[in-house]
N, C-alpha and C positions, 0 to 999 in steps of 0.2 A: 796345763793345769787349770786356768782361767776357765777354760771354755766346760773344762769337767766341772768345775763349782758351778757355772753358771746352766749349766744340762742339770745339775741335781738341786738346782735350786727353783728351778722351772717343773722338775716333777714336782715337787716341795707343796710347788703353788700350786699344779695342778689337783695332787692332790686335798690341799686343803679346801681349793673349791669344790671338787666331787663331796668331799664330807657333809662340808654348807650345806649340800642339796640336799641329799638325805637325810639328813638331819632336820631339815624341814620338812619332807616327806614323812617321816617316822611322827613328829611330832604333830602332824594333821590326820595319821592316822590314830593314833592315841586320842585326838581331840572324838573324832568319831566311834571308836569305841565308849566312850566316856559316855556322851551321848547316848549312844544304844544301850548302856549300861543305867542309865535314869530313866529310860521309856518302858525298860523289862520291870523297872520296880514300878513305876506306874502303874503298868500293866496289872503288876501281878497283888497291888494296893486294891484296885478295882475288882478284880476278882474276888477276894475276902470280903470287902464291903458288899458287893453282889450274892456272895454265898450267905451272910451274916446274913443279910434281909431276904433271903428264900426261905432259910432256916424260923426266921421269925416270923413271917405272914403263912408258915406254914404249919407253926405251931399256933397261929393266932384261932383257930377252928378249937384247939383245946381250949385256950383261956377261955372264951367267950364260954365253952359250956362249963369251964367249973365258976367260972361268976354267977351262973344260971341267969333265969328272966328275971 
């Protein structure tokens, strides 16, 4: 009966270590998506700012003529 409690207390552990690990694996990957999730807004910050001022230096040929000389 000893030897059974102590086999199912050694899975116990085992498994609690297998958990540990994954669990830190899970957790560094989460960090990295998080990550690539702040780059894509970045990204996509720069874009609009980029589009804004196409839009404006390409209307800027209007303004200049309705100010006239």
């Amino acid at each position: 009966m000893a030897a059974e409690a102590d086999k199912i207390s050694d899975t116990l552990t085992n498994l609690r270590v297998e958990m540990v690990s994954r669990l830190s694996k899970i957790e560094t990957k989460l960090d990295r998506v998080e990550d690539h999730e702040t780059r894509i807004r970045k990204m996509e910050r720069m874009v609009w700012i980029a589009s804004g001022a196409a839009a404006a230096l390409g209307n800027a040929d209007r303004i200049i003529s309705l100010l006239g000389p």
